[in-house]
C-alpha positions, 0 to 999 in steps of 0.5 A: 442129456434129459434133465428128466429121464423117462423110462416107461415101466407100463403101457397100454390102456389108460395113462403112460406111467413113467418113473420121474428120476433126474437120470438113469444111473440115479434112476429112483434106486432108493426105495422112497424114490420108487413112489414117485411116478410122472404119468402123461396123458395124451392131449393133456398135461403132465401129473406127477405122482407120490403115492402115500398115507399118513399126511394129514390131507393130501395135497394137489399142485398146479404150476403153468407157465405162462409170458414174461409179464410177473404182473399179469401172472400176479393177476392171473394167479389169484383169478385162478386162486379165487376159483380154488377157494371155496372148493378147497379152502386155502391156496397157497400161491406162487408167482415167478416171473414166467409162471405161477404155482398153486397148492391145495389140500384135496380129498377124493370128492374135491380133488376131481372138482379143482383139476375142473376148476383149474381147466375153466380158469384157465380156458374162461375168457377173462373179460367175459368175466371180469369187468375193468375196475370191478374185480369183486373181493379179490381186488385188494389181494391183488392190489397187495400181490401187484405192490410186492413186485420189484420195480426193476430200474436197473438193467443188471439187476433185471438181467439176473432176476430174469435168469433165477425167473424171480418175479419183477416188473420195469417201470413201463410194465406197471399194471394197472388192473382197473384197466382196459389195458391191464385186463388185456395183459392178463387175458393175454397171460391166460391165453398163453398159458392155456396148453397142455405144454404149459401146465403140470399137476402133482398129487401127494396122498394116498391111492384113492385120490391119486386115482381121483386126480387122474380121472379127472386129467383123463376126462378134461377133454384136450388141451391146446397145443402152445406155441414153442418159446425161447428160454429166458436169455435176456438181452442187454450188456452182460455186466452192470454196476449199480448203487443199492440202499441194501448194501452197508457202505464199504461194502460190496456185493459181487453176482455172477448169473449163468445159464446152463442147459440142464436144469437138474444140474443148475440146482445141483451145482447152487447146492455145492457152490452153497456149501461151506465151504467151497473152492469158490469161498476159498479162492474168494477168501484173501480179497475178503469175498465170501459166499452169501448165496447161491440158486439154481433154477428151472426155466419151464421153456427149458434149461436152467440159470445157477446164480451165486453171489458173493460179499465183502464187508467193511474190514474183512481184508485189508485197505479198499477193494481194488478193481483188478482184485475184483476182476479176480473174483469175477474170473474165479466166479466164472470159472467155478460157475462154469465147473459147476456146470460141468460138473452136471447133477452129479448125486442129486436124486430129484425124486428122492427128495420129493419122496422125503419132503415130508410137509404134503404141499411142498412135495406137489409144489416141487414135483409138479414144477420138476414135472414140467422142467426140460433141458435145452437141446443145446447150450445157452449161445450166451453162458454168462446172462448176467454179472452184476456189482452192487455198491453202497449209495454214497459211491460216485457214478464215476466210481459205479461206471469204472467198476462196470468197464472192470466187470466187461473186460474181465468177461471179455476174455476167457478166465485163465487156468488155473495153474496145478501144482504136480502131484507125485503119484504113485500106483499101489495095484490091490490097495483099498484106498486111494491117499491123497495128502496135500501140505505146505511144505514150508510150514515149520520153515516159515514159523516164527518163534512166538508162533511156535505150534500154530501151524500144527494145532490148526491142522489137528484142530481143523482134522476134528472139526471136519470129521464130526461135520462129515462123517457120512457125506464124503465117506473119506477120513481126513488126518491132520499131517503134521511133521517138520517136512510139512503140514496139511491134511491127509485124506483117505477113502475107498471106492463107491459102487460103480465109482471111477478111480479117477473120480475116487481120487477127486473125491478124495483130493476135495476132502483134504483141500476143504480142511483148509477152509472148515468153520473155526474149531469150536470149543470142544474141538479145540480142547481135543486138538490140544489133547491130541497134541499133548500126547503126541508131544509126550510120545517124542519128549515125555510128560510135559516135554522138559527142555523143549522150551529152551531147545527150540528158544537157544538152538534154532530161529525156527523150532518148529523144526524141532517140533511141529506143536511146540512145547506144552506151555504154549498150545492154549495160547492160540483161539480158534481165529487164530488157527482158521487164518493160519490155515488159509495162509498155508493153502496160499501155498507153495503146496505139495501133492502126493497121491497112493493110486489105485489103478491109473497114475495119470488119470488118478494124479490129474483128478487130484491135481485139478480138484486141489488147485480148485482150492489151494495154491495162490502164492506163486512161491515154487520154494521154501527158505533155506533152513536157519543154522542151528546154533551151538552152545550150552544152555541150562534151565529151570522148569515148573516141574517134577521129575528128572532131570533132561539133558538134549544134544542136538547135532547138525548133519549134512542135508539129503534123504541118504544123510537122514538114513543113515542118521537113523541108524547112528541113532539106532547104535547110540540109543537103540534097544541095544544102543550103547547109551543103554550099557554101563554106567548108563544102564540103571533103571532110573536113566532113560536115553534115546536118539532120534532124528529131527528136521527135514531131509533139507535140515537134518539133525541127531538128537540124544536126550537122557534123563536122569537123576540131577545128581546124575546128570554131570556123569551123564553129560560126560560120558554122552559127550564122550561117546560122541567124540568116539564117533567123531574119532571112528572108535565105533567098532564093526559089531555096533556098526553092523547091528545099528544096520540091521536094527534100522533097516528092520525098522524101515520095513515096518514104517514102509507097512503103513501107507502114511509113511509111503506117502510121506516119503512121497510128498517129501520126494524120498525113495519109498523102496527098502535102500541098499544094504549100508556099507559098515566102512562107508557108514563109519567114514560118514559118521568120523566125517558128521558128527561134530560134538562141538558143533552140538546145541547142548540143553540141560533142564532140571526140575524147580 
């Protein structure tokens, strides 16, 4: 497919004007984008068009695009400048490897005598005009530009800087030009590069020297016709290992050059490699590679080249870089370049942003080097041009040619898939989002005491950061999801115009995978996390948690279970690192990924899947550890506090979703609206009680928690005691049975309405529908059967 769409908007006498847009779906819709025209002449070059005022001059540009020989175009370049000069004043010049750009301000009067002087330039022959050894002022300028080009002594580093087009000469293509030799060099340079196929001019400005510019292209008179030429796929081995003085020692420096045959889509996709972050960065992150570079370019024979490259310095992993790990890398290179590829221009609006250039000369130099970009009508034979390690001066040549055998192998043989974890999909017809949540179950399972709420933080911490950083780019919400059955993120959004709901779904899967991998929170975002984290902690505990602290450090090895943030007390202690390792270690996976579709499960759930695996799930963990036992016994303690006194019974269950169901409503009969906890002796307005549910359906427990005056609080503690061995004993009568049912299942509904908890369910494999109705003598037998008082973890804190 073109990389440049022509669609002809006007036809008949004088020039074909064309609209010059990367593709017809992005088609220039934008209104900026509608000023950019490409008008062809016949016979004669291209002219790229923005029409505007305002700049303080406007502006020509003229790329041509001439041999592989930089220093002949060097030359070239400023024999050409040096014409421009005294009619426009300064001339920005460009050289590249196969062709050189120049840029001018121009008016209406000078604008004709530049395209002129452009054409005498190009057609004069050069010896006619220039003398070896006498090339006048110009001389030291050239002398200058010749000096700048890399001498390319490596094969691998020519291999990329040709694919990029980046100026650089060998040693046999020094020029010397004083020379007979080198004056043939250039004049072959000019010759080759004289043709209406290899030339393109652009103007930025207002009507009057648009107009001015193409009168002047019109009566230029015919421009030869060039010979076709391959596009640049340079020969050689594909990978190399080199010593550069540019890199620290211990360092590494690892770049993957890939030819693709849409140029638009090559800088499209050095634009999303370049990100941050990205699935490349991701993946890359555990060796301790990180993205430095990427770039995407247009060969003017057509096509283009995408290079990334990436970095480890000393210290960003542990031990030496290992040559299987850097295999690795090099495989994931591949494969992401590769996507990328595939992926094609996606948004990108070329003439959208020549419109938006605001600096005159900049936009003529891009749209006139867009104006002669072409796409190849097949794909390159060789993708990979180039794959290129780069090591500090001290490693050995014995070292430096094992690395270059690590590097063929790894290209010789395809990169493997990468291995999805399933989604869980469900179809939601009607809905106006597609949710995508993708967590680490094993977070709480996994979270040592003393890091008691790291996991939580992170997630939150990381939720603000990305939603101040993207808050128009991707158009989806990103939410922390944080809860004992997991954490990671929870990303939702609506469809675009003319947007596929599979690719809805990819767009929103990359947006909760990339959460994983923000910049460290700053500041601000923290202190935000922690806030938030405070008052969810209060909405299950109250102000400042009382006895949260010693629940989690008497009862459980793993309190997160608990509690995903943990006490109040601890949620400072962890800086921004801290959090930003923590959630790479959870993308390490083992991950879960649930989808609420919109239209199409398979569709919609393989989008997901691809898109997440991308970015998460290296560990090759398929399961979490088993749950640690709670441990009974009484605990009492004293807190830096004001207020009641707390007392937590906290009873083990037997695992599964049905048991978490039905612990609900035993909590909904104990301390409900019209629990029995709320009668009595219990019913005054200075005692509090509620029962809940905590832990996962692998771990399920029934919390009981009053507060109460302290010298209340030894009545309290017997007579909750005493409810729970009623229960133990089946002394629960049928009424409370019944409305403990009815209250739950009344609640069910309401936390079904919301699609986070639809969702929950689903990534936590429980049944989203409304369950049976419970059977009263089925639940009392449950209950006679579970509730165990002296199995219960019994806190009880009172204030300092």
């Amino acid at each position: 497919m073109a990389a440049i769409t022509l669609v002809a908007l006007a036809c008949g006498g004088g020039p074909e004007v064309r609209s010059l847009t990367p593709r017809t779906a992005l088609g220039g819709s934008s209104a900026v984008a509608k000023h950019v025209e490409l008008r062809s002449f016949p016979e004669r070059p291209p002219l790229a068009v923005v029409t505007r005022d305002g700049d303080p001059s406007a502006a020509l540009a003229v790329t041509v695009h001439g041999p592989d020989d930089a220093a002949a175009l060097a030359v070239l370049a400023e024999v050409v400048a040096a014409r421009l000069e005294p009619i426009a004043g300064r001339v920005n010049v460009r050289v590249d490897r196969r062709s050189l750009l120049l840029d001018v301000a121009v008016d209406p009067a000078t604008a004709p005598r530049v395209v002129r002087a452009v054409r005498e330039s190009l057609e004069t022959k050069l010896a006619g005009a220039v003398k070896p050894g006498d090339l006048g002022a110009i001389r030291p300028r050239i002398d200058a530009r010749l000096a700048a080009l890399p001498v390319e002594n490596d094969a691998g580093a020519a291999k990329v800087r040709a694919c990029l087009g980046q100026p650089g000469v060998t040693a046999s293509k020094v020029l010397d030009p004083a020379s007979r030799d080198g004056i043939a060099r250039v004049e072959a340079a000019r010759l080759d590069a004289f043709s209406r196929d290899r030339a393109a001019f652009a103007v930025v400005g207002p009507s009057a020297v648009v107009d001015a510019v193409e009168s002047a292209i019109e009566s230029s008179g015919v421009w030869p016709a060039g010979q076709a030429r391959p596009a640049t796929d340079p020969d050689g081995t594909v990978a190399a290992a080199t010593a550069a003085a540019t890199v620290p020692s211990g360092s590494t420096r690892l770049t993957v050059a890939v030819r693709t045959a849409d140029p638009i889509a090559a800088v499209a996709g050095a634009e999303r490699l370049g990100q941050s972050p990205s699935p490349l960065g991701a993946r890359v992150l555990g060796d301790g590679f990180r993205v430095t570079r990427a770039a995407g370019v247009a060969d003017p024979a057509g096509g283009g080249c995408l290079a990334v490259t990436l970095e480890r310095r000393p210290g960003a992993s542990d031990g030496e870089l290992r040559e299987e790990a850097l295999a690795n890398v090099l495989r994931d290179m591949v494969r992401e370049t590769g996507t990328e590829i595939e992926r094609g221009a996606g948004a990108v609006d070329l003439a959208e942003r020549i419109a938006r250039t605001e600096d005159a000369r900049q936009a003529a130099e891009l749209a006139a080097w867009w104006a002669q970009a072409r796409p190849l009508e097949a794909a390159p034979s060789r993708p990979v041009a180039a794959a290129l390690v780069e090591v500090s001066l001290d490693v050995s040549d014995a070292k430096r040619t094992s690395l270059q055998k690590t590097l063929e192998q790894a290209l010789a043989s395809a990169p493997p898939a990468i291995q999805a974890p399933r989604a869980a999909v469900r179809v939601e017809s009607g809905q106006a989002q597609t949710w995508v949540l993708v967590a680490n179950p094993c977070a709480a399972v996994e979270e040592v005491p003393h890091r008691w709420g790291l996991s939580a933080l992170a997630a939150v911490a990381s939720a603000r950061a990305h939603a101040r950083a993207d808050t128009t780019a991707s158009d989806v919400t990103v939410d922390a999801f944080v809860s004992s059955r997991g954490v990671g993120f929870l990303a939702h959004g609506s469809p675009r115009e003319g947007e596929t709901a599979a690719a809805l779904a990819e767009r929103v899967a990359r947006s909760a995978s990339a959460s994983f991998f923000d910049e460290p929170a700053r500041t601000d975002e923290l202190l935000e996390a922690q806030e938030t984290a405070l008052f969810d902690v209060a909405s299950r505990w109250s102000n400042n948690a009382p006895g949260l602290a010693a629940l989690g450090a008497s009862a459980m090895d793993r309190p997160a279970l608990i509690e995903p943030f943990g006490p109040p007390s601890r949620l400072a202690r962890f800086e921004a690192g801290e959090l930003a390792r923590r959630l790479h270690a959870l993308a390490e996976g083992p991950v879960r990924i649930a989808v609420l579709a919109r239209e199409d499960a398979d569709a919609e759930g393989k989008a997901a899947e691809h898109e997440i695996a991308r970015w998460v799930g290296g560990s090759s963990a398929t399961a979490c550890e088993a749950p640690p036992k709670l441990k009974p016994g009484r605990t009492e303690t004293r807190e830096a506090r004001k207020g009641a006194t707390v007392i937590h019974f906290l009873l083990p269950l037997e695992a599964g979703a049905s048991s978490l169901e039905r612990a609900r409503v035993v909590a909904a009969i104990v301390a409900g609206p019209k629990g029995l906890l709320s009668r009595g002796a219990m019913s005054g307005p200075t005692v509090r009680a509620v029962a809940r549910t905590v832990g996962t359906a692998r771990s399920v427990q029934l919390l009981v928690s009053v507060a109460a005056p302290d010298e209340n609080i030894a009545a309290v503690e017997a007579e909750v005691t005493e409810l729970l061995k009623r229960l133990a004993r089946g002394e629960v009568p049928d009424a409370e049975i019944a409305r403990g049912i009815a209250d739950e299942r009344e609640a069910a509904l309401a936390r079904l309405s919301d699609p986070r908890e639809r969702i929950a369910l689903l990534f936590e494999g429980a049944p989203i529908a409304q369950p049976a109705p419970l059977k009263p003598a089925d639940l009392k037998a449950w209950i006679a059967q579970q509730i165990k008082p002296d199995a219960a973890a019994i806190v009880v804190a009172r204030p300092e």
